[in-house]
C-alpha positions in Angstrom: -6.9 -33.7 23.3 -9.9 -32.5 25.8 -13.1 -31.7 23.5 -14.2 -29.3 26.2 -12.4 -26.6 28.0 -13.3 -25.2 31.7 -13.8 -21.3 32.2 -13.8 -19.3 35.2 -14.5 -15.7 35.0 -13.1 -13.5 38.9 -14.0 -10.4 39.5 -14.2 -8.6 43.0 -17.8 -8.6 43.5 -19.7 -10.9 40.3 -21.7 -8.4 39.6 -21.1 -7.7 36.1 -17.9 -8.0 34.3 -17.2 -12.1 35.0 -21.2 -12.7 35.1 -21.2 -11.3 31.2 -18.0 -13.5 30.7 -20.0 -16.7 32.0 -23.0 -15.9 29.8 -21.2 -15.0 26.5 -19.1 -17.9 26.8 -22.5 -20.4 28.0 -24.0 -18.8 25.0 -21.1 -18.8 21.7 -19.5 -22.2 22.8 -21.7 -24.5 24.0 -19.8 -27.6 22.5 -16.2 -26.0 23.2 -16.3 -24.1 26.3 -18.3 -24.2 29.7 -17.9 -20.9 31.7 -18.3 -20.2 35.6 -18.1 -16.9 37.3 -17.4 -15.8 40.9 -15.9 -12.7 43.3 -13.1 -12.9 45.6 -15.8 -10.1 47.5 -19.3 -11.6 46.0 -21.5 -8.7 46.1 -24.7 -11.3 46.2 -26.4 -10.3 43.8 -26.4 -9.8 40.0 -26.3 -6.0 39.6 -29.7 -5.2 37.7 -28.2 -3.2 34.6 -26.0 -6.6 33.6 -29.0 -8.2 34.1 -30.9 -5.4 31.3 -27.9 -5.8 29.1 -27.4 -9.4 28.6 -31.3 -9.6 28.4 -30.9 -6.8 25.4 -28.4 -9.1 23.7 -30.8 -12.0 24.1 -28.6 -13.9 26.6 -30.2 -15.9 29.3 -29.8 -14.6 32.8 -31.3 -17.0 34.7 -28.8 -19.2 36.6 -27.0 -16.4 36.6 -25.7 -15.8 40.5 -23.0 -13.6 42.6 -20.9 -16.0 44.5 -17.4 -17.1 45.9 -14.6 -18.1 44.1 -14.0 -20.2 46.8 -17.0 -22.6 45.4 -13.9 -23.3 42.9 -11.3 -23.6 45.3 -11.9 -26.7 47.3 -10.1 -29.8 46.0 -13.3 -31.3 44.9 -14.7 -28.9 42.9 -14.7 -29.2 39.0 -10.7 -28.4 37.4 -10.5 -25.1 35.7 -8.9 -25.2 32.3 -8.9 -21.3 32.5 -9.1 -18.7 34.7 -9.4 -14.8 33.4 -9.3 -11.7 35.6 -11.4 -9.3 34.5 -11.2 -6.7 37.1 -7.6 -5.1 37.7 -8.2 -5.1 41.9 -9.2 -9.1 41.8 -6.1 -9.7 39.4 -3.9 -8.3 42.1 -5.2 -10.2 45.0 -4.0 -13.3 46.2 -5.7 -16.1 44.3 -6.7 -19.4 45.9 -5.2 -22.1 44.9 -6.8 -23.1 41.7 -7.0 -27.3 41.4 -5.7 -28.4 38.5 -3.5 -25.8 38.1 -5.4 -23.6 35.5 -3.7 -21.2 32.9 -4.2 -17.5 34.4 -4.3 -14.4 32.6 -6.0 -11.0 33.4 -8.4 -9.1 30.6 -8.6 -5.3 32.2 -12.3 -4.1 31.7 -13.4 -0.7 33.1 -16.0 -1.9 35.7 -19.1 -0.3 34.3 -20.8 -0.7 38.1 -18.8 2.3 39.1 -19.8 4.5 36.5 -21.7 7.3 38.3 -23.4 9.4 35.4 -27.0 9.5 33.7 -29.1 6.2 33.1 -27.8 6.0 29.8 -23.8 6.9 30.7 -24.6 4.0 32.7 -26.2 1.9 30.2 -23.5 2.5 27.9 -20.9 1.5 29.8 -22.1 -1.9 30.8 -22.7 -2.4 27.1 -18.9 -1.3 26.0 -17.6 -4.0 28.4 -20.3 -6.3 27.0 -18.7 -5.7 23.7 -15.4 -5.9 25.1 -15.7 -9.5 26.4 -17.6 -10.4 23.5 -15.1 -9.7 20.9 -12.5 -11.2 23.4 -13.9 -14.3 23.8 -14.8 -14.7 20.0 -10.9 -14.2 19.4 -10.4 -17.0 21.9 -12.8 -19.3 20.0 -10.6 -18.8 17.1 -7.9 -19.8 18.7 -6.4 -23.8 18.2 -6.6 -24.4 22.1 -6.0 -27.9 21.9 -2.9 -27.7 20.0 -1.4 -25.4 22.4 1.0 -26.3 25.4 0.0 -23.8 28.7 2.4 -21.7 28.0 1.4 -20.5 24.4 -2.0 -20.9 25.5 -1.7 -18.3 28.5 0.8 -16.0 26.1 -2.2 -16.1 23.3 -5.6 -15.6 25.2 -2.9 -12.7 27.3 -2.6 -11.0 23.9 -6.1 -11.3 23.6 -7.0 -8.6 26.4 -4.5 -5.8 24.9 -5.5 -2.7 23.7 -4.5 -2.9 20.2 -5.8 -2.0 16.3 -6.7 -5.7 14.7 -5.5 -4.0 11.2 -2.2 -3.5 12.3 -1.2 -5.6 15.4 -2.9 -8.6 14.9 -2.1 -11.6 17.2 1.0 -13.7 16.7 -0.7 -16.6 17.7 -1.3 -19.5 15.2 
C-alpha cells in the first residue's frame, strides 16, 4: 500500500491546462498526491493569464515552470504513479516511455490559450478549465486508490474526465 501517489499532468505546450493540474493537486493533497507538469512542445513559459488565475484562487505559482516531458522520461527520473492528458493533440501523440509503467488516461479540456475573444472571454475560459480540473481532481481524491488494481484505477479516474450529470450518472467506481 504506497501512502503517496506520483502525478504527471502532459499537455502540448505547459502553459496552462497541466500547470493548473500540478498546482491544484500540490495544493488539495499534500499528504496523498505530488503532481508534476510538462509539454511534449514546452512553450517555455507559464502563459500569464494561468499565472492571474491560479493567483485569484490563492494557489502558489511560483515553481511553477513550462518544460519537457522528457525530464520524466529518462530511466532515472522519479516513477509516475499517474499520468493524465489533458489536451486532446498531446493525448494523441506518441508518448515516451513512461518508467514504471504509469496508469494513462486522457481528461479533454478546451485549451483556454486559444481562446481569441475580449479580456474577459479570455479570463473566463482559463477559469472554466480551472474549475474543470478542480472538480476532477477532487473526484479523484475521493477515490480508494490504494485499494485499486491498475486496471480499475485507470477505468475509474477515465470516468472521471467524462462529460456527465453527477445526479444521474454518477461513477461506478467504489
Amino acid at each position: 500500500m504506497k501512502n503517496r501517489y506520483y502525478v504527471l499532468f502532459l499537455c502540448t505546450a505547459n502553459s496552462a491546462r497541466s500547470l493548473m493540474g500540478e498546482a491544484l493537486v500540490n495544493a488539495m493533497a499534500v499528504e496523498r498526491l505530488r503532481a508534476f507538469s510538462a509539454g511534449s512542445h514546452p512553450a517555455g513559459q507559464v502563459h500569464p493569464v494561468t499565472a492571474q488565475v491560479l493567483e485569484r484562487a490563492g494557489l502558489p505559482t511560483t515553481n511553477l515552470r513550462s518544460k519537457s516531458w522528457e525530464e520524466f522520461a529518462h530511466s532515472s527520473a522519479r516513477k509516475m504513479d499517474l499520468i493524465i492528458t489533458v489536451c486532446d493533440q498531446a493525448a494523441g501523440e506518441a508518448c515516451p516511455t513512461w518508467p514504471g509503467h504509469p496508469v494513462r488516461v486522457h481528461w479533454s479540456i478546451p485549451d483556454p490559450a486559444r481562446v481569441d475573444g475580449t479580456p474577459e472571454q479570455i479570463q473566463e475560459a482559463f477559469t472554466a478549465a480551472l474549475k474543470t480540473l478542480q472538480q476532477r481532481i477532487s473526484q479523484l481524491l475521493a477515490l480508494p486508490l490504494e485499494t485499486l488494481d491498475s486496471v480499475a484505477a485507470k477505468s475509474c479516474i477515465e470516468q472521471l474526465g467524462q462529460k456527465r450529470e453527477p445526479s444521474t450518472n454518477p461513477l461506478p467506481c467504489p
